[in-house]
C-alpha positions as CSV (number, residue, x, y, z in Angstrom):
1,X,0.0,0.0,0.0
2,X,1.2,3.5,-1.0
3,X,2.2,5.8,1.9
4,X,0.1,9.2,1.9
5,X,-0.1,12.3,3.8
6,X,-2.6,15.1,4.2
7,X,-2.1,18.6,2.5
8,X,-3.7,21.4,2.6
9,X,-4.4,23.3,-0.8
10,X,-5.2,26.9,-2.0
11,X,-9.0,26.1,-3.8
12,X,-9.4,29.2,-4.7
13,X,-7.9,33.3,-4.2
14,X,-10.2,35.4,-1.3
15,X,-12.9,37.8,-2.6
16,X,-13.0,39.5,1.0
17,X,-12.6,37.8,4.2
18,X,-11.0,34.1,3.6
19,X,-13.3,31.3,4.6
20,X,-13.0,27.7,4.5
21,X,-13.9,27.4,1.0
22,X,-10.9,29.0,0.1
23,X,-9.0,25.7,0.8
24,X,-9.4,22.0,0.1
25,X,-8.2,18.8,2.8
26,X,-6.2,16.1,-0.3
27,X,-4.7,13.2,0.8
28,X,-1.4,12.4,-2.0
29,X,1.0,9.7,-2.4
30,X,4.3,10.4,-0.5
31,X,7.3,11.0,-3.0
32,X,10.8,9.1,-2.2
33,X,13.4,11.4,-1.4
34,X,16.5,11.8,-4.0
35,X,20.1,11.7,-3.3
36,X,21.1,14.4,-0.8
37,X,17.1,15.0,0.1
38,X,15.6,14.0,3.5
39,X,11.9,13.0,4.3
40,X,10.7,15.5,7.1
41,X,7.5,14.3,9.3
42,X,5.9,17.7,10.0
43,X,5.2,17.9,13.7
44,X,4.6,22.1,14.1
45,X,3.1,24.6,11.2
46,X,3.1,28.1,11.3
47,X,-0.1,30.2,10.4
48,X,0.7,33.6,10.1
49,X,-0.7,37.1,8.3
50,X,1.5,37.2,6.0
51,X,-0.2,34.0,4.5
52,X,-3.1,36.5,3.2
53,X,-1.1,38.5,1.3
54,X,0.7,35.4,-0.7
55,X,-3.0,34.4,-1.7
56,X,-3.6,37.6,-4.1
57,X,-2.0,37.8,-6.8
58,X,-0.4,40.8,-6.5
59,X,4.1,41.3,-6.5
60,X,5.6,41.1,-3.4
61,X,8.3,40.3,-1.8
62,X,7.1,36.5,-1.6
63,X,5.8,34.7,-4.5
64,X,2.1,34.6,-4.8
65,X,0.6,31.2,-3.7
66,X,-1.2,29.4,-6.8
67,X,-4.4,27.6,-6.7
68,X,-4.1,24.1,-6.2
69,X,-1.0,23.9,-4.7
70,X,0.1,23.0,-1.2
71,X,0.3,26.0,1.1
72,X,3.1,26.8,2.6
73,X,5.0,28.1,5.7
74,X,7.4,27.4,7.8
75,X,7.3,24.2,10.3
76,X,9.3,22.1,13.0
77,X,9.4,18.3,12.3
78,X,11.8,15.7,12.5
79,X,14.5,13.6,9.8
80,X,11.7,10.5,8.9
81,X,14.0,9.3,5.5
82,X,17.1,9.9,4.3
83,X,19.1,8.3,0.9
């Protein structure tokens, strides 16, 4: 059985205040690391503000979070896989 993991993804930019439909629960297949990668089991994610401004589409100084993709931030976990 394939190994998976939960992500949460960017359904769709804000119009106003962002609500729950603005994101979608997945579940995907875990990818094997390469060389000189590590597997990292996410323990700790940050939420903060400057989340909402990644999910216009507007230029700043962090790239603009796409819809469909995994949302990102920073996080705490430890080494799970190595190769």
């Amino acid at each position: 059985m394939t190994e998976t993991y939960q992500r949460i993804v960017l359904a769709s930019r804000p119009q106003g205040r962002v609500t729950a439909d603005n994101f979608r629960l997945e579940r995907a297949p875990v990818p094997e690391p390469g060389p000189g990668q590590l597997r990292v089991r996410n323990h700790f994610l940050s939420l903060d503000p400057y989340m909402r401004g990644r999910m216009e589409e507007t230029k700043s100084y962090a790239e603009s979070q796409k819809p469909g993709e995994t949302m990102l931030d920073i996080g705490c976990g430890w080494g799970a896989l190595s190769i």
